[in-house]
C-alpha positions in Angstrom: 91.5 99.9 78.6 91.9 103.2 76.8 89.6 106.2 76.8 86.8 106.5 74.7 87.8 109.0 71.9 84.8 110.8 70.6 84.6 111.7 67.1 82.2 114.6 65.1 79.5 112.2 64.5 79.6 111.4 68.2 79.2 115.4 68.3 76.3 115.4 65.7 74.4 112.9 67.8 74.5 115.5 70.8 73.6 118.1 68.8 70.5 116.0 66.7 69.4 115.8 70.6 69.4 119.5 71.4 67.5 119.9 68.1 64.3 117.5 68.5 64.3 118.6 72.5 64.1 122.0 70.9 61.4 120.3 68.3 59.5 118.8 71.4 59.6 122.3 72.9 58.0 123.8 69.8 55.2 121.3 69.5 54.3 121.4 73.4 54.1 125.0 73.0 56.8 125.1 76.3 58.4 127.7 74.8 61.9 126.8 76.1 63.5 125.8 72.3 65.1 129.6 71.8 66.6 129.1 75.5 67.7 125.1 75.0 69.4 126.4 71.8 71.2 129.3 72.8 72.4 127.7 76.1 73.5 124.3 74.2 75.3 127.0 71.8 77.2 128.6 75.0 77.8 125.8 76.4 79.8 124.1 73.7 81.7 127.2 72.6 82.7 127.7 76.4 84.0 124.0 76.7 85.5 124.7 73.5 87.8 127.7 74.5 88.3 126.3 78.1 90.0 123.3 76.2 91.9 125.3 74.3 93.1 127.4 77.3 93.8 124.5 79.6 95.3 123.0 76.8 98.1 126.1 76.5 98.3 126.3 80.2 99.2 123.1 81.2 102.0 122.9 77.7 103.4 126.3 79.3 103.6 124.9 83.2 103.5 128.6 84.2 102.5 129.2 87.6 102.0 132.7 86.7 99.3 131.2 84.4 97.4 129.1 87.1 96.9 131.8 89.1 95.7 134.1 86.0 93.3 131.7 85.2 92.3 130.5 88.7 91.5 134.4 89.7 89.1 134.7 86.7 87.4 131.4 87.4 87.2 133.1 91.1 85.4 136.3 89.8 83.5 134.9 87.3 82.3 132.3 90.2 81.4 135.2 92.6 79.5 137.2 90.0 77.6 134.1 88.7 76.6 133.8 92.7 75.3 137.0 93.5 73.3 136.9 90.4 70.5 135.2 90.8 68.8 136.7 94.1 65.4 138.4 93.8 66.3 140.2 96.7 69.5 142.0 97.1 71.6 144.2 99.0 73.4 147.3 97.5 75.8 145.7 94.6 79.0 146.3 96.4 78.3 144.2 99.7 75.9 141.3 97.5 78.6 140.6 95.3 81.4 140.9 97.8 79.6 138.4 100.3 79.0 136.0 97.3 82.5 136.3 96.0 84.2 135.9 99.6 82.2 133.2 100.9 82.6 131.2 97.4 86.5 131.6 97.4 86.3 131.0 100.9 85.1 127.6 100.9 86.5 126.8 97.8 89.7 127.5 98.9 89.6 125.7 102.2 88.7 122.2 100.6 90.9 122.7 97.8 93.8 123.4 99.3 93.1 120.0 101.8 92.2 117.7 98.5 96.1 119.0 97.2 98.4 119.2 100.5 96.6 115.4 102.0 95.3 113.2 99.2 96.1 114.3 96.0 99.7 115.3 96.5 100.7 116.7 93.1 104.2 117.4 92.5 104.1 120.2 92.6 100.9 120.7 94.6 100.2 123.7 92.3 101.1 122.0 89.4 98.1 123.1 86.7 96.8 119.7 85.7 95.8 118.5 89.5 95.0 122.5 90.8 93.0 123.8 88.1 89.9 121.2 87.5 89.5 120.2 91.3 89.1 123.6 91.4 86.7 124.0 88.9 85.0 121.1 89.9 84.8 122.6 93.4 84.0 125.9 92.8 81.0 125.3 90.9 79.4 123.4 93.5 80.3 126.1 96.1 78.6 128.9 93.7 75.6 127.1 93.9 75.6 126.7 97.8 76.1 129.8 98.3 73.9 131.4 95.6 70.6 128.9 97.1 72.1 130.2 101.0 72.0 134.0 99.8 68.5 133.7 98.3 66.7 131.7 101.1 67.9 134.1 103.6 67.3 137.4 102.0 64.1 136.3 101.2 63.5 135.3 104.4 64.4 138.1 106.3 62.1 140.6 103.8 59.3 138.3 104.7 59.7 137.7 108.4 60.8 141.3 109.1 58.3 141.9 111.8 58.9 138.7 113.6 62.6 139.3 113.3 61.9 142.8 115.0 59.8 141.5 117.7 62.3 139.2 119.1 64.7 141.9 119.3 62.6 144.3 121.0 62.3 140.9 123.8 65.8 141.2 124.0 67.4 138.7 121.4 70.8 139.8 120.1 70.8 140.0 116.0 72.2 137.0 115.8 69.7 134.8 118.0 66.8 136.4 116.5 68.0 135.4 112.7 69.4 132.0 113.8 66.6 130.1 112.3 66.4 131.7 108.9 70.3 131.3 108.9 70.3 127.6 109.6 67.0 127.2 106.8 69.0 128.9 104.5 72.3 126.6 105.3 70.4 123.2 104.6 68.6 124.4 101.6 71.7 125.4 100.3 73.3 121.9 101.1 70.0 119.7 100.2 71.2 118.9 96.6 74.1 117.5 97.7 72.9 116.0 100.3 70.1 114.1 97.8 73.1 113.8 95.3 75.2 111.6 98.3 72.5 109.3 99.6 71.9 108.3 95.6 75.2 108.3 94.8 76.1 104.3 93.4 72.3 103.2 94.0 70.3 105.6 91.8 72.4 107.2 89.7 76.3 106.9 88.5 78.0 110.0 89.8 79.5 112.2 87.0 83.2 112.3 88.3 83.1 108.1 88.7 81.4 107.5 85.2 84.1 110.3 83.5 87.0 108.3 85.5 85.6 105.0 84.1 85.2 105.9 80.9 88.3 106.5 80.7 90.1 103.6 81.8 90.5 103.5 85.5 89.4 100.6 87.9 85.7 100.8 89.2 86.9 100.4 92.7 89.7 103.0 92.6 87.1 105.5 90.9 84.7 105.0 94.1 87.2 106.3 95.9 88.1 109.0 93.9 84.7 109.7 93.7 84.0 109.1 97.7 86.7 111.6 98.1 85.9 114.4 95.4 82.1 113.9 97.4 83.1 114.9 100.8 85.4 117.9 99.7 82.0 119.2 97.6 79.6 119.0 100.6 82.7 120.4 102.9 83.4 123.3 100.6 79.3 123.6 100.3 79.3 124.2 104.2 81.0 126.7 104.5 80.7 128.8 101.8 77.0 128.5 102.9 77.8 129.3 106.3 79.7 131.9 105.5 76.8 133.7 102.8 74.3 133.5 105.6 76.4 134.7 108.3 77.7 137.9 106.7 74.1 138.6 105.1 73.0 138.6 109.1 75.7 140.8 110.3 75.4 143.1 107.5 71.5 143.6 107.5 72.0 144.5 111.4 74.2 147.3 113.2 75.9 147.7 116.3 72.8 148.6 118.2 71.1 144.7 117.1 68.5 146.6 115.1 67.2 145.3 111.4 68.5 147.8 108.4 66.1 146.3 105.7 67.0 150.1 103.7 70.6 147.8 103.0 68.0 145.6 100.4 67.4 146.3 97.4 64.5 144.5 95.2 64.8 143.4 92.1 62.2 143.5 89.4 
């Protein structure tokens, strides 16, 4: 079976849908048509130019290139995960702790799907290295952003029972270990729901692209089974990671709680 080529009317169809959900917006009075527009309009000149760049990246085989590319997928990843907070701390350690943790756990699971199961020759090679981790990344971003923003917010509203278990004698990290282990399974709940549907209520992405494009159900199941466990992995930690270094930071030597390291935003 070969892939399934799609043409510019294919194209216009997608597009005729962002226009009447924009229409159904309108008449609903939901006021979300400006923002459907304008993020259907980003999105499809991003995928456009990321295309094109993979496109010259992988014709070039430069390793110099992969890592070019890979480093600004890595800071745009750990800008896009420190962005979304309502509470903060001071930009240099918010954005730090979302960028570290992301590449953290990104890097961790990426580097185990290459060197055990995947096995590219080599296991840099652009093709194999640059959309697992892509496809990882993003997922990590997103645990860590939901980690980072169920803990600060947390901590700001539990302040005095925080303080109050300290002044029993708790060290900082026994008198945050429930917020930090909240904030670690709402981070991983989507995936969580996103495994336990996975073949039964819905067709994951990665299986249905794989399909699609010609390969045996069964071998895209595992694929897919695979791609699944590095996600919720990579999720895990970078999660972990978030909520940990939030904790230590938002505490000094002495166990007491330095809420002046927050900063909200309005």
């Amino acid at each position: 079976m070969n892939p399934i080529v799609l043409t510019t009317g294919d194209m216009l169809v997608a597009a005729a849908l962002i226009v009447t959900g924009s229409v159904l917006s309108f008449l609903l009075s939901l006021g979300l048509q400006r923002a459907l527009l304008v993020s259907a309009v980003r999105m499809a000149v991003q995928l456009a130019l990321v295309g094109s760049v993979l496109l010259f990246v992988f014709g070039h085989a430069s390793v110099w290139l992969t890592i070019g590319l890979l480093a600004f997928m890595f800071s745009a990843a750990g800008w896009e995960a420190g962005s979304r907070q309502q509470v903060r701390l001071c930009p240099g350690w918010h954005f730090g702790i979302a960028g570290v943790a992301t590449a953290t756990g990104t890097v961790i699971v990426v580097l185990i799907g290459l060197l055990t199961a995947l096995q590219p020759q080599p296991w840099y090679v652009a093709r194999t290295a640059i959309p697992l981790t892509g496809l990882l990344l993003g997922n990590v971003m997103n645990a860590t952003s939901l980690s980072m923003n169920t803990l600060l917010s947390a901590i700001t509203r539990e302040r005095q029972a925080i303080e109050a278990r300290i002044i029993l004698g708790a060290t900082r990290a026994q008198a945050m270990n429930g917020l930090i282990r909240q904030a670690i399974r709402a981070a991983l709940l989507p995936t969580l729901n996103q495994m336990a549907a996975a073949g039964i209520v819905t067709m994951p992405g990665i299986m249905t692209g794989q399909i699609l494009a010609g390969m045996n159900p069964l071998a895209a199941s595992r694929y897919q089974v695979l791609l699944m466990s590095l996600i919720v992995s990579g999720n895990l930690i970078g999660a972990t990671f978030a909520a940990y270094l939030i904790a230590w930071h938002l505490t000094d030597s002495r166990g007491r709680l330095r809420l002046e390291r927050l900063l909200s935003r309005s």
